[in-house]
KEROKE-179627 format. One record per residue: residue in three letters; x, y, z of N, C-alpha, C in turn. Coordinates in steps of 0.001 Angstrom, whole numbers, plus 500000, padded with zeros to 6 digits. Example, Ala and Ser with C-alpha at 12.3 -4.5 7.8 and 13.67 -1.06 7.14 Angstrom:
<sites>
ALA, 513190, 494310, 507800, 512300, 495500, 507800, 513200, 496700, 507800;
SER, 512850, 497750, 507080, 513670, 498940, 507140, 512900, 500030, 507870;
</sites>
This chain:
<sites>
UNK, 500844, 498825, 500000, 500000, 500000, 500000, 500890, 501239, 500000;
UNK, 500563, 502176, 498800, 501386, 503393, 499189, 501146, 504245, 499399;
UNK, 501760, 504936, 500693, 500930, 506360, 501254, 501642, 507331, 500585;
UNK, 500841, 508634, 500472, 500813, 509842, 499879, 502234, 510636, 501034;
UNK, 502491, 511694, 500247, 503336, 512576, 501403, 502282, 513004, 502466;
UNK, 501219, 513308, 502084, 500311, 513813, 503248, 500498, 512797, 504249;
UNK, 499981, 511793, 504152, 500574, 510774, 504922, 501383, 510244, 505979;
UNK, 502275, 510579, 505081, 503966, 510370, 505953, 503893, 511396, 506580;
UNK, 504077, 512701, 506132, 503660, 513913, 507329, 503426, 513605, 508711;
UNK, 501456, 513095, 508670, 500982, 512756, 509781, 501959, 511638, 510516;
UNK, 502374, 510635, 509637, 503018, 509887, 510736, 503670, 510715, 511529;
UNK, 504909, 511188, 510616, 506082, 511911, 511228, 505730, 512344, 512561;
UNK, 504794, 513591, 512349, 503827, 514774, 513304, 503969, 513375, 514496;
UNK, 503120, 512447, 513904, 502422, 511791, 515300, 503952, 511418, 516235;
UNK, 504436, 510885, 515568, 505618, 509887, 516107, 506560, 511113, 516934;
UNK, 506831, 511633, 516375, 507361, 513094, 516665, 506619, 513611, 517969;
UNK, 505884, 513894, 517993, 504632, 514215, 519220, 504627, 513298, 520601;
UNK, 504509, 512049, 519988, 504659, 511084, 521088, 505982, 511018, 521750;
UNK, 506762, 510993, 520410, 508376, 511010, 521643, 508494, 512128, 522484;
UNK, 508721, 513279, 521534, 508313, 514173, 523323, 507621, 514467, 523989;
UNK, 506484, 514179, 524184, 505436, 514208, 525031, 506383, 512791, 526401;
UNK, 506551, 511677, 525539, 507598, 510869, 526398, 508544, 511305, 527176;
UNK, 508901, 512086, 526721, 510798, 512807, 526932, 509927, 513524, 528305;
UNK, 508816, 514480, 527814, 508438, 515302, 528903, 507954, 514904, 529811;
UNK, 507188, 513762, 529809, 506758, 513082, 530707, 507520, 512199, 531700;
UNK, 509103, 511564, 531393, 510299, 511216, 531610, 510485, 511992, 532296;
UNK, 510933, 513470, 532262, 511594, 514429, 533076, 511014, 515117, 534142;
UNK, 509380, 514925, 533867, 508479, 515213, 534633, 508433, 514562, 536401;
UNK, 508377, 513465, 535645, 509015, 512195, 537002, 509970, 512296, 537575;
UNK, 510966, 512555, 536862, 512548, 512610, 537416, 512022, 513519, 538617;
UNK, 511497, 514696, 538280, 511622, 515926, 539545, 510887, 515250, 540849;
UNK, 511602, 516271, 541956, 511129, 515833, 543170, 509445, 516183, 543692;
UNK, 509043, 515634, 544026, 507507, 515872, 544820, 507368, 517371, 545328;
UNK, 508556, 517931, 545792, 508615, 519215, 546655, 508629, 520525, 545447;
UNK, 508750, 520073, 544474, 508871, 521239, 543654, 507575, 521860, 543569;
UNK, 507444, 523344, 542604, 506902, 524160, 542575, 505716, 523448, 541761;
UNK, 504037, 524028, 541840, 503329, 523121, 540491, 504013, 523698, 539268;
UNK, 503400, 522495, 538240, 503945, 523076, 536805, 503611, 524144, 536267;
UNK, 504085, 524681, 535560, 503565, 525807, 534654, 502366, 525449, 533725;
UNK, 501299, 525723, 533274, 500044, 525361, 532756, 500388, 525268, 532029;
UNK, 501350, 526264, 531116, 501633, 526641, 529721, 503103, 526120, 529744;
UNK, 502759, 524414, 529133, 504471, 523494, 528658, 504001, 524357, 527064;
UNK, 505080, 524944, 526738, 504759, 525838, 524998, 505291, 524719, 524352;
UNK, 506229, 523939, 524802, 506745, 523170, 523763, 505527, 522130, 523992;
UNK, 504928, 521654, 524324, 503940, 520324, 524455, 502804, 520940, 523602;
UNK, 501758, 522533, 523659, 501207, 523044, 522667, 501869, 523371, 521727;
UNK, 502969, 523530, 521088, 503389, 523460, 519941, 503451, 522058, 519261;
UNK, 503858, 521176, 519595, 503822, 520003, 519230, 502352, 519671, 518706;
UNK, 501602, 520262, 519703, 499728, 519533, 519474, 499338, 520453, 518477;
UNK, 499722, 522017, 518221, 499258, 523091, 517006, 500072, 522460, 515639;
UNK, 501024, 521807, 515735, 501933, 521514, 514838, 501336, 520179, 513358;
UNK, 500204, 519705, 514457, 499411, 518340, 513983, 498389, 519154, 512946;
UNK, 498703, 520808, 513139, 497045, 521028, 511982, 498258, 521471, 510420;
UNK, 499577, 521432, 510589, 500058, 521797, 509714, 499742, 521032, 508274;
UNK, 499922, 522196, 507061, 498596, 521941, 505977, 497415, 521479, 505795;
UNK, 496485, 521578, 506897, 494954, 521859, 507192, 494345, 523005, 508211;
UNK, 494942, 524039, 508237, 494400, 525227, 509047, 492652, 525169, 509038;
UNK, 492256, 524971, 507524, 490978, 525703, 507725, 489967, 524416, 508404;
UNK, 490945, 522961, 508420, 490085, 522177, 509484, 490732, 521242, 509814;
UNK, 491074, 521654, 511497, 492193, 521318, 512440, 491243, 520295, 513090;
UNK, 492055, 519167, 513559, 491996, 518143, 514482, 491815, 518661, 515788;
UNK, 490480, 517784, 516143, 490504, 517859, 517884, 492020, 518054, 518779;
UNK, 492989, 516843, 518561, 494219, 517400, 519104, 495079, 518636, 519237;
UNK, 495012, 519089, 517605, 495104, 520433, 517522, 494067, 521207, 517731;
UNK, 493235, 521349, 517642, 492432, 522374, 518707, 492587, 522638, 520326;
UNK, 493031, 521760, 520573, 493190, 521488, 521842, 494481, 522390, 522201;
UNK, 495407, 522246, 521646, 496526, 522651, 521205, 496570, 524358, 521592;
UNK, 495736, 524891, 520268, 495012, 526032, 519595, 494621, 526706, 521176;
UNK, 493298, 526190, 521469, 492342, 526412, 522741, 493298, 527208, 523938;
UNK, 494351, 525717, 524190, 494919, 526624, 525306, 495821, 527289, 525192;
UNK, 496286, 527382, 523868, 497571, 528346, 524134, 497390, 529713, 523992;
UNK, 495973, 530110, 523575, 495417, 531425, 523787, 494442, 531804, 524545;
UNK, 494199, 530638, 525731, 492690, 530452, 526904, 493931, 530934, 528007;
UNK, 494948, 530477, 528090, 495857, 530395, 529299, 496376, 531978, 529529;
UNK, 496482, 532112, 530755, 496679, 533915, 530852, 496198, 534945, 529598;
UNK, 495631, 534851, 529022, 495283, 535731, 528185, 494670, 536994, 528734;
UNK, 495470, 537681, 528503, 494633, 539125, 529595, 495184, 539368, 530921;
UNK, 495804, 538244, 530934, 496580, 538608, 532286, 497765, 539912, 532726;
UNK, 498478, 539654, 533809, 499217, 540529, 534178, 500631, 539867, 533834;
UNK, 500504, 538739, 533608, 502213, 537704, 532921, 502856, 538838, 532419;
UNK, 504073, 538656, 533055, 504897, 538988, 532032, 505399, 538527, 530816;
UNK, 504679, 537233, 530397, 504808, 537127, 528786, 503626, 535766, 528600;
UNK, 502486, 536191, 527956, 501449, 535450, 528386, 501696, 534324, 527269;
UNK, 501122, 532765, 527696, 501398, 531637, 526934, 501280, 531867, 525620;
UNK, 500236, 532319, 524613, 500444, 532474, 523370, 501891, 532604, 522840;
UNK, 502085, 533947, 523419, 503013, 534487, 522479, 504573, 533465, 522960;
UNK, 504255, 532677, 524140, 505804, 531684, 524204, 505635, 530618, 523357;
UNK, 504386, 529948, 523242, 504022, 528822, 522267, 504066, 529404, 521104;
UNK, 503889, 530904, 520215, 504388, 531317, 518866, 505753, 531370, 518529;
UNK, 506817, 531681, 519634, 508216, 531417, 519549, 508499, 529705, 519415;
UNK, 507881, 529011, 519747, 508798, 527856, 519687, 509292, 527472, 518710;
UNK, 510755, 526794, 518067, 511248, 526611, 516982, 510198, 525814, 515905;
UNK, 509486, 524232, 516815, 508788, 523503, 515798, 507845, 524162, 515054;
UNK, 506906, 525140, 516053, 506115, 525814, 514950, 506665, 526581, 513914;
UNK, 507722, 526787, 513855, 508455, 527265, 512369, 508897, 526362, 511747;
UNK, 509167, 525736, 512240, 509618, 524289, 511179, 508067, 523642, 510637;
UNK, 507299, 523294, 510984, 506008, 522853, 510261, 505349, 524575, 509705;
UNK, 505678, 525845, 509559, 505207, 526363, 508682, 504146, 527358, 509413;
UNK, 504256, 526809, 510811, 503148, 527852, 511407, 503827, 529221, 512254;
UNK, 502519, 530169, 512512, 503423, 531518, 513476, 501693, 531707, 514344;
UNK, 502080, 532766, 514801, 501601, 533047, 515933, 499818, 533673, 515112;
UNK, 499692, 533848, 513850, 498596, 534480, 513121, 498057, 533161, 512585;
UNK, 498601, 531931, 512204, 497802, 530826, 512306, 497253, 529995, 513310;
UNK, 497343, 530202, 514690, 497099, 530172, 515691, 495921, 530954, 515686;
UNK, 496121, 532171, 515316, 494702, 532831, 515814, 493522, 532508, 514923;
UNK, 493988, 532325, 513265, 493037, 531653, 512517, 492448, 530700, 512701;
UNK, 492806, 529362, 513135, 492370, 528474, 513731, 491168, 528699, 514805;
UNK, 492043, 529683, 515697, 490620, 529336, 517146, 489592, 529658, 516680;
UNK, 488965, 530303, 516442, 487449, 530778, 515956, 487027, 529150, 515634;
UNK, 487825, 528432, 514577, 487333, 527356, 514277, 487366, 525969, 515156;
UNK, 488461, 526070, 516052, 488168, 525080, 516845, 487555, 525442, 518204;
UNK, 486575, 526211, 518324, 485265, 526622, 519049, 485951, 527774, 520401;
UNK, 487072, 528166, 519888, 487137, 529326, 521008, 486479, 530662, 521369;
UNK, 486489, 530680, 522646, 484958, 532070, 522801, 485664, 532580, 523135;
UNK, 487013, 533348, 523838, 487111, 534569, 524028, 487434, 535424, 523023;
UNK, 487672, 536602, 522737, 488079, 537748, 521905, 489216, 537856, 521878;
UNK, 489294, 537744, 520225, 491047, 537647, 519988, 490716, 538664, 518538;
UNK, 491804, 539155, 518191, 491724, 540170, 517303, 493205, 540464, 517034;
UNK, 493215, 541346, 515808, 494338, 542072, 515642, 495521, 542344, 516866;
UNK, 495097, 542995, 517542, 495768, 543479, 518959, 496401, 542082, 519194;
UNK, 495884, 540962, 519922, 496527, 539902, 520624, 497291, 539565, 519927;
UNK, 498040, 539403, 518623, 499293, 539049, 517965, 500048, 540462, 518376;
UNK, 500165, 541444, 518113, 500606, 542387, 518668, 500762, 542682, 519924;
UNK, 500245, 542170, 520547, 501120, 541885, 522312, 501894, 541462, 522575;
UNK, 502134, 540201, 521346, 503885, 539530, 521445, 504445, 539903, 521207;
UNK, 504844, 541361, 520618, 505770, 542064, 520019, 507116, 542195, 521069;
UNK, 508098, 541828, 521158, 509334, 542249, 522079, 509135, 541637, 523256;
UNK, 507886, 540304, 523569, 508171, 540324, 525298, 508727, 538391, 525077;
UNK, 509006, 538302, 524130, 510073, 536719, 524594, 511224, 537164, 523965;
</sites>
């Protein structure tokens, strides 16, 4: 049977995804019980999950929505000094699969996000990572 490049892609994505989600989950353990809670926003773990809609923006996978959802639900509006979006738009993979911080915002509308995002919220990342 021969698969298409689309195809192989998804494998890649998946296989790719799972190992570090592994790796993170590995290192996760390693740490001691006494530490601080985690940070809500792992950017590299939502990049990995936004990374799965690469060449289907206009209709992203539950995983990637998921992805999508929180990396612009999490402090958004907050007082952070650098709120999750804009650290999950820096991460290297999302430039390597082709995405930035304005396909992110295209997406949410479609994978059912309700708060208000607009022009402005890409422009908040300007200079703070």
């Amino acid at each position: 049977m021969e698969r298409s490049l689309g195809q192989h892609h998804r494998l890649l994505t998946t296989f790719l995804l799972v190992l570090v989600l592994v790796l993170i989950l590995a290192r996760a353990e390693a740490q001691s019980p006494g530490c601080k809670a985690p940070d809500p926003c792992d950017s590299q773990v939502l990049a990995l999950l936004i990374g799965t809609c690469a060449g289907d923006l206009d209709h992203p996978s539950e995983m990637c929505c998921e992805g999508v959802v929180a990396a612009v639900g999490i402090r958004l509006g907050d007082t952070v000094e650098v709120p999750c979006l804009c650290r999950v738009a820096k991460e290297p993979y999302l430039g390597v699969m082709g995405l930035d911080i304005q396909s992110i915002l295209r997406m949410y509308p479609t994978c059912d996000g309700v708060l208000p995002v607009g022009p402005g919220t890409a422009e908040a990342c300007q200079g703070r990572v």
